[in-house]
C-alpha positions in Angstrom: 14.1 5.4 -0.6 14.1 1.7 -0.3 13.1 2.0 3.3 10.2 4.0 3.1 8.7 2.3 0.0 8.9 -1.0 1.9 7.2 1.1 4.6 4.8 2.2 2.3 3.2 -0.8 1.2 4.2 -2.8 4.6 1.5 0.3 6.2 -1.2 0.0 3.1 -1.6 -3.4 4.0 -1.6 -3.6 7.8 -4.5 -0.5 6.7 -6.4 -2.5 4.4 -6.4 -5.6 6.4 -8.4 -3.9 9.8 -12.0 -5.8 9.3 -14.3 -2.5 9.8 -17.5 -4.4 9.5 -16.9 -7.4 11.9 -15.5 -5.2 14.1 -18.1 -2.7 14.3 -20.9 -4.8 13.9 -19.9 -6.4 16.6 -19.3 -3.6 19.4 -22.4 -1.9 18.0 -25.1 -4.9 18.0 -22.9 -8.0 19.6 -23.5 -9.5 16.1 -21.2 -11.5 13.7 -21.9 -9.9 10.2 -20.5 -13.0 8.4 -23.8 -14.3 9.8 -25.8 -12.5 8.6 -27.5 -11.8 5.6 -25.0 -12.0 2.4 -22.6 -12.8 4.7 -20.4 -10.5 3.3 -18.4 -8.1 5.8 -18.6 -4.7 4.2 -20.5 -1.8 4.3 -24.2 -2.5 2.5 -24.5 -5.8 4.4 -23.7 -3.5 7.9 -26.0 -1.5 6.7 -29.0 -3.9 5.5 -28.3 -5.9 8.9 -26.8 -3.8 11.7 -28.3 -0.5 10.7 -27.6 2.7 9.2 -25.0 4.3 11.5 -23.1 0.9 11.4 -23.2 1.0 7.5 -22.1 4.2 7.0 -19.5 4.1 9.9 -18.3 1.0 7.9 -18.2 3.0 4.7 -16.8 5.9 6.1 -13.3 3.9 7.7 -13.2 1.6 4.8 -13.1 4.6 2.5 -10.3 6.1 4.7 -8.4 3.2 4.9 -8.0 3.6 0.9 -7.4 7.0 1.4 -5.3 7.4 4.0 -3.2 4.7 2.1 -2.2 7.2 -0.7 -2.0 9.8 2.0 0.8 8.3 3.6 2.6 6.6 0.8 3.0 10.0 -0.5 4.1 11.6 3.2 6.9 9.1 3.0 7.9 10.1 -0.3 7.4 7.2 -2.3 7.3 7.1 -5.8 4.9 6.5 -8.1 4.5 2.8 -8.4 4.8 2.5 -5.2 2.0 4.2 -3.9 0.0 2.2 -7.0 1.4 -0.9 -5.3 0.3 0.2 -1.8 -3.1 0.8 -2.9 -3.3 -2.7 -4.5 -2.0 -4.2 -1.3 -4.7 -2.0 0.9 -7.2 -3.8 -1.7 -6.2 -7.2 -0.6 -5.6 -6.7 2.5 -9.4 -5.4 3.0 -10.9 -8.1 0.6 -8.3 -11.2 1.9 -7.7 -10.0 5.2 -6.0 -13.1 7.6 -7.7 -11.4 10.3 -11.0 -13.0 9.1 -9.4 -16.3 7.6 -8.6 -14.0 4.4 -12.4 -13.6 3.7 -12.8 -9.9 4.3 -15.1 -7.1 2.5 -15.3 -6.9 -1.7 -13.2 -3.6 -1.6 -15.4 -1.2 -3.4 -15.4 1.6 -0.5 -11.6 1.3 -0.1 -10.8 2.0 -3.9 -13.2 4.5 -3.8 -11.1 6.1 -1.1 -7.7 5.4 -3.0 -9.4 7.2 -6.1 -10.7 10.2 -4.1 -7.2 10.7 -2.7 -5.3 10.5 -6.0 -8.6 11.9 -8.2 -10.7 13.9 -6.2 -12.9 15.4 -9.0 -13.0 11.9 -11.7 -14.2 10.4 -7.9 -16.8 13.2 -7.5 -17.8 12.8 -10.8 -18.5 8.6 -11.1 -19.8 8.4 -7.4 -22.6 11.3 -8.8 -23.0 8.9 -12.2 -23.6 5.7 -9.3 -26.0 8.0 -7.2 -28.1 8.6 -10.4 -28.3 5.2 -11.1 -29.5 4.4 -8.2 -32.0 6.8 -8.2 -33.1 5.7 -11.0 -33.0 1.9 -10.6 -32.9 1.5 -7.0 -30.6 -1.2 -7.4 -27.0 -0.8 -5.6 -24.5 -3.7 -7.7 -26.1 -1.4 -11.1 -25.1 1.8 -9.5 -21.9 0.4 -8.0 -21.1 -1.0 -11.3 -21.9 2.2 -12.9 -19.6 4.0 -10.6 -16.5 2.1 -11.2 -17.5 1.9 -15.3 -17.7 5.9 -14.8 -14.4 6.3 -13.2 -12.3 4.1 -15.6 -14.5 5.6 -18.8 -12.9 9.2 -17.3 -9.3 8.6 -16.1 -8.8 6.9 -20.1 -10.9 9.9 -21.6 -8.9 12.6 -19.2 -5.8 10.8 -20.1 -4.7 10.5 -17.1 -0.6 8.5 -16.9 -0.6 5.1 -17.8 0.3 3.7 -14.4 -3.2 5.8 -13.2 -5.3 4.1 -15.8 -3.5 0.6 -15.2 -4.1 0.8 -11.6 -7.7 2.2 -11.9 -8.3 -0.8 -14.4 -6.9 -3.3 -11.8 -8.7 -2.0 -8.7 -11.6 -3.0 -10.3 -11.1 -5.9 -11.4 -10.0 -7.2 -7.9 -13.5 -5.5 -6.6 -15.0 -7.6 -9.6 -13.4 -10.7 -9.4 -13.6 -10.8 -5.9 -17.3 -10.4 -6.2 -17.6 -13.4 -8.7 -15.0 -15.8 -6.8 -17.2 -14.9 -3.6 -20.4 -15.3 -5.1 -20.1 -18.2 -7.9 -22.4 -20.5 -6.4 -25.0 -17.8 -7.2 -23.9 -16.1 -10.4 -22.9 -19.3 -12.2 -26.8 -20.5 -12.4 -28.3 -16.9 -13.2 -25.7 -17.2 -16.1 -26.9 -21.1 -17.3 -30.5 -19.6 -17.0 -29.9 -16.6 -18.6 -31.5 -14.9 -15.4 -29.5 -11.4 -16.0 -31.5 -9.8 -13.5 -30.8 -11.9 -11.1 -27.1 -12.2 -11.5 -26.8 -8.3 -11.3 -28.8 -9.0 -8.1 -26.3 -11.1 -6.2 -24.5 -8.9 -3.7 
């Protein structure tokens, strides 16, 4: 058991560290998406910069890696905390990859994935909630935000076990803190001006 749960998490991590978005950006426009834009290599910069198909290639591998992370944890027959430690590593290793001097994406599509492989329907149910929102506001950190309020708001409410809720809780605050550690130089003067809307701008 020791074996494959070292397996386990050694995999989620050599997963979550592949940089999707340089790597496609660059083999489908020659580009560097670090350059470009918010500089940030995930999926809505690929998108914003590179082009649709890029973006949504992006989101679609990122998502798996998370995914396919809980997939294969579980094929190995780890146990529970375990798998909720590989999916944390597959977090890092996406948003801290040493690939990309451990500046990679902000991890949102890659939880998402590890949540739609472990909660298939509380998934289905927060990414309609972020959809709505952005509908609504056409504004993508709201709806994002929305989404991962959603999803923790329903694994408490569906009492889902404790390690669930613990790791749900923690996933996001790695997307989130990420985000702020990444963006500080832009956040921390919205904040001093009380600029709201344009610190839930800053992507």
């Amino acid at each position: 058991m020791l074996t494959e749960s070292i397996a386990a998490v050694l995999l989620a991590y050599l997963m979550g560290m592949f940089p999707t978005a340089y790597v496609v950006s660059l083999l489908s426009a020659g580009v560097d998406i670090r350059r470009l834009g918010s500089e940030n290599p995930g999926a809505l910069n690929t998108y914003r910069q590179v082009g649709a198909k890029a973006g949504l290639t992006v989101l679609a591998v990122d998502g798996a890696k998370g995914a396919l992370t809980v997939i294969v944890a579980e094929g190995l027959g780890a146990p529970d905390y375990v798998i909720y430690l590989a999916a944390l590593m597959a977090t890092l290793g996406h948003n801290f990859t040493p690939l990309l001097g451990f500046k990679g994406g902000k991890g949102g599509a890659t939880v998402l994935g590890i949540s739609a492989a472990m909660m298939w329907d509380l998934t289905a149910v927060s990414l309609a909630v972020g959809l709505a929102l952005l509908a609504i506001s056409r504004h993508v950190v709201w709806s994002i935000t929305g989404a991962f309020v959603a999803l923790n708001a329903l694994t408490i409410l569906t009492s889902q076990p404790a390690g669930m809720v613990g790791l749900c809780l923690s996933l996001s605050f790695v997307v989130a803190g990420t985000h702020i550690y990444r963006e500080h130089h832009r956040l921390v003067p919205a904040v001093k001006r009380r600029q709201w809307r344009k610190f839930m701008s800053v992507e």
